[in-house]
N, C-alpha and C positions, 0 to 999 in steps of 0.2 A: 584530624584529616578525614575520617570518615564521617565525621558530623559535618561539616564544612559539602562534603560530597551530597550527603543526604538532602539538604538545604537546596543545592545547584538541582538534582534531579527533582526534587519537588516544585521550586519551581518555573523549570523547562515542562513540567508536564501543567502547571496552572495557564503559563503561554500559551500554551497548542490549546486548551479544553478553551481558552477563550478567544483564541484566532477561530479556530474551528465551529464559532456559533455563527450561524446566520442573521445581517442585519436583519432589524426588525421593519423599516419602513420600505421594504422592496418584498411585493410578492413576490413568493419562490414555487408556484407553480405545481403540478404533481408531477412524478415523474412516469415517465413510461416506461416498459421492459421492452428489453432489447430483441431486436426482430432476428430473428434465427435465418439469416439470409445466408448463402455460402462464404463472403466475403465476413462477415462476423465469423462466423463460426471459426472460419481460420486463423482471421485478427485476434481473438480474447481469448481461445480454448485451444488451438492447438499451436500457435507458436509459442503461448507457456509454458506447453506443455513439455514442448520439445526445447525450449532455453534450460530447464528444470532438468530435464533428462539429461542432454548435453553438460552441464554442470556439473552434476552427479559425477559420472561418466569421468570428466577433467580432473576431479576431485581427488580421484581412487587410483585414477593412472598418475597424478603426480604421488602422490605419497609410495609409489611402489618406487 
């Protein structure tokens, strides 16, 4: 059972490492860093912030 499991997790993780290469005959560009506009800022850094927090939070209150 646990060999059989070992085998499946091995590989599901060869899949992803080789979905996850980039073809080779398409330029891919450099990438830019993200512009620290206000609407970023709130988009990537603080509504995760506060899903994260929120969750926490849900977390502790249910288990009481």
């Amino acid at each position: 059972m646990i060999k059989k499991a070992g085998i499946f997790t091995f590989l599901l993780f060869v899949t992803a490492v080789a979905m996850a290469q980039a073809p080779s005959g398409i330029p891919t560009g450099t990438p830019e860093p993200l512009e620290l506009t206000l609407t970023n800022i709130i988009v990537y850094i603080v509504l995760p912030v506060i899903i994260v927090i929120l969750y926490i939070y849900w977390r502790r209150k249910r288990r009481k």
